[in-house]
C-alpha positions, 0 to 999 in steps of 0.5 A: 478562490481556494487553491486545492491539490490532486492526490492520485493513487494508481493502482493495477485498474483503478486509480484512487483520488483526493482532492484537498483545500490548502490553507493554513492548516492540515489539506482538507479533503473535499472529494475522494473517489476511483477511476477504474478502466475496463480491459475495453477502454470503458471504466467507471468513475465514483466521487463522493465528498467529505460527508460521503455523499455520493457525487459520480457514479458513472459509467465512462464509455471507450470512444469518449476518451480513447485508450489513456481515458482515466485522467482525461475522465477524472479532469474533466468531472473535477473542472465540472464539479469542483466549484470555486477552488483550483487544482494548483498541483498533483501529487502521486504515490510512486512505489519505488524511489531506489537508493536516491528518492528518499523524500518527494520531489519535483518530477520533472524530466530527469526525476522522470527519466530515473524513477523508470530506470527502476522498473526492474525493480519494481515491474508490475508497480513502477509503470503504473505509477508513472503512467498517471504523470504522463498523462497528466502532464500531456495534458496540463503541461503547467502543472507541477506534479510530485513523486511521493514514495512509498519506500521512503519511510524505511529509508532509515532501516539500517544494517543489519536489518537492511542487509542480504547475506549475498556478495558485498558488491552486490549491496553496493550496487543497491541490492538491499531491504527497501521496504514498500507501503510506506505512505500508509504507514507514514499516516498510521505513525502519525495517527497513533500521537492523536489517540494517545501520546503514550503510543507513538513510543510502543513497541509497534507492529502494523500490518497493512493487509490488502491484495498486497500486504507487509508488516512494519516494525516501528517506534517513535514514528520510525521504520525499523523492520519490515517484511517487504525487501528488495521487491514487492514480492518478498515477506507475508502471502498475498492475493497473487503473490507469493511472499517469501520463497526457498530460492532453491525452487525458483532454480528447480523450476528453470532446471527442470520445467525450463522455466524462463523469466518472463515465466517465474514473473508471471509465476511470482506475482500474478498466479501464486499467494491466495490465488495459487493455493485455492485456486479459486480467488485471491480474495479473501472475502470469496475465499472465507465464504467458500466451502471449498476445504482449498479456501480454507487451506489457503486462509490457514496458510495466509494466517500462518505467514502472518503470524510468523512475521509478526515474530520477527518483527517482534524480535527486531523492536524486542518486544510486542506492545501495539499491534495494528491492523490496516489496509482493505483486509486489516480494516474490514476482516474481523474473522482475519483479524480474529484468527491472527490474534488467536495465533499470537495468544503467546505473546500475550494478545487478547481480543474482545470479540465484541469490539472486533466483530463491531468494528471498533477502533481498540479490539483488545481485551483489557486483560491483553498485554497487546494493545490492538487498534484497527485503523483505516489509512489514508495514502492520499492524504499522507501526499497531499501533505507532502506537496504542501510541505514541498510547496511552502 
């Protein structure tokens, strides 16, 4: 019988999965799938296997699995489904370890008790990426779960990058540049070898642009810069956050609006980005189908943001030389993609329009100084191959 890992994703609604054979070599995945929950209790499971052939698409009832129903449904279809192998362990994407989770890790009672302790950090992400483990662990108590994180690989990002110009005290009390998105750009670093061995040693900036976005500077595998900091709110405009903001609004805001907390959270993180501007959607593919000129403001400023963090990530490796594009919107937007190269035509970026309106995995021109590559990520695989690590 084959011994396989549990990958789990948790994202705000849905949770995505992998599951991967472990042997000798790399995990292989077997089944890769999402698990959404409704605001009814309902939700939706979809699995397909590694050909992409569709296995689940069902629609997950409220009374069958009560209000926690996305692992109870996800484990229940995988002991159907998953034939002669056996889950001998889960591994989750945890979005924050702080200063001290700079590796995965067993979670057990204390890790457990630690990692939630960081929820101010992190208040809309950390409690969902704990959520998962809870449940899982009601349920198969014997089975051992690891925290993968995803500020780890920035870890090494170093003063003065990693600094803030406030009070020294307060750095010494954790206040610093973290960094987010971290197992998916593990995987990016790693899939650069494979296409070339000429470009792990590139002066690379990789943008994962999805409802959450960031940029990461990197060279010979390692995080050297990146535009999320302390919290995920910090660096590019995104679907409903804001990005980088004078402070000086935000004491405005509580000055002369009376605006509490709980307010400028709910401001910062869920009304604001693509979302506040349009004020249609924080979708870009609703927003670049519109013809409402709002729409378009709100592309122009998200390009915008875009483009100027990709100079400073450009200052910080001293140069250009690789530019990536990942995540939902980097992987499947020609037209965001197009836009930004067309920004960055000054530091010597070209795109073959063709290529990238087909998709293609290398979209520069071959007169561009810029090598341009759209890859897809991989979170799930990027844990699953730390579990091993853990395990052997």
């Amino acid at each position: 019988m084959a011994n396989a890992i549990l990958a789990l994703n948790a994202g705000s609604s849905s949770i995505k999965f992998g599951v991967f054979e472990i042997g000798p070599g790399e995990p292989v995945a077997t089944v890769r799938g999402t698990v959404e929950e409704n605001t009814d209790g309902g939700g939706r499971l979809d699995a397909r296997d590694a050909s992409g052939r569709r296995l689940a698409n069902q629609v997950l009832h409220p009374a069958s699995k009560g209000s926690d129903g996305r692992i109870p449904w996800l484990l229940e279809w995988i002991d159907g489904h998953l034939g002669s192998a056996r889950v001998v362990a889960a591994g989750h994407r945890i979005v924050h370890g702080g200063s001290d989770f700079v590796s995965a890790c067993l979670l057990d009672t204390p890790a457990m008790a630690a990692l939630a302790a960081l929820t101010p950090l992190a208040p809309l992400h950390q409690p969902r990426s704990l959520a998962p483990v809870q449940a899982l662990k009601a349920l198969r108590p014997d089975l051992p779960q690891y925290g993968c994180f995803d500020t780890a690989f920035h870890h090494g990002i170093a003063p003065p990058v990693s600094r803030y110009a406030i009070p020294r005290r307060y750095e010494d009390e954790g206040i610093r540049r973290y960094g987010f998105h971290g197992l998916s750009y593990e995987f990016i670093a790693s899939q650069l070898g494979v296409i070339s061995p000429s470009l792990p040693g590139k002066r690379t900036v990789v943008a994962h642009l999805g409802n959450g976005a960031s940029l990461c500077a990197m060279r010979h595998g390692r995080s050297l810069d990146t535009t999320m900091g302390f919290s995920a709110l910090e660096g590019l405009m995104m679907g409903t956050r804001c990005g980088t903001i004078d402070p000086g609004i935000l004491l405005y805001l509580q000055q002369s609006q009376g605006l509490s907390i709980t307010d400028l959270e709910d401001l910062l993180y869920r009304q604001s980005g693509l979302l506040g501007v349009s004020g249609l959607s924080g979708d870009v593919r609703i927003l670049l189908a519109s013809d409402d000129p709002r729409a378009k403001e709100a592309i122009e400023l998200f390009v915008l943001s875009l483009t100027r963090a990709v100079a400073v990530m450009a200052n910080t490796l001293e140069g250009l030389e690789c530019l990536v594009f990942t995540g939902g919107i980097g992987e499947h937007s020609a037209r965001i993609r197009a836009l930004t190269c067309a920004r960055l035509a000054w530091l010597g970026v070209r795109v073959d329009m063709d290529a990238n309106e087909a998709g293609a995995k290398e979209i520069s021109d071959p007169t561009s100084a810029v090598t341009v590559l759209v890859l897809a990520t991989d979170e799930e695989l990027s844990i699953a191959r730390h579990v091993v690590q853990i395990m052997a």
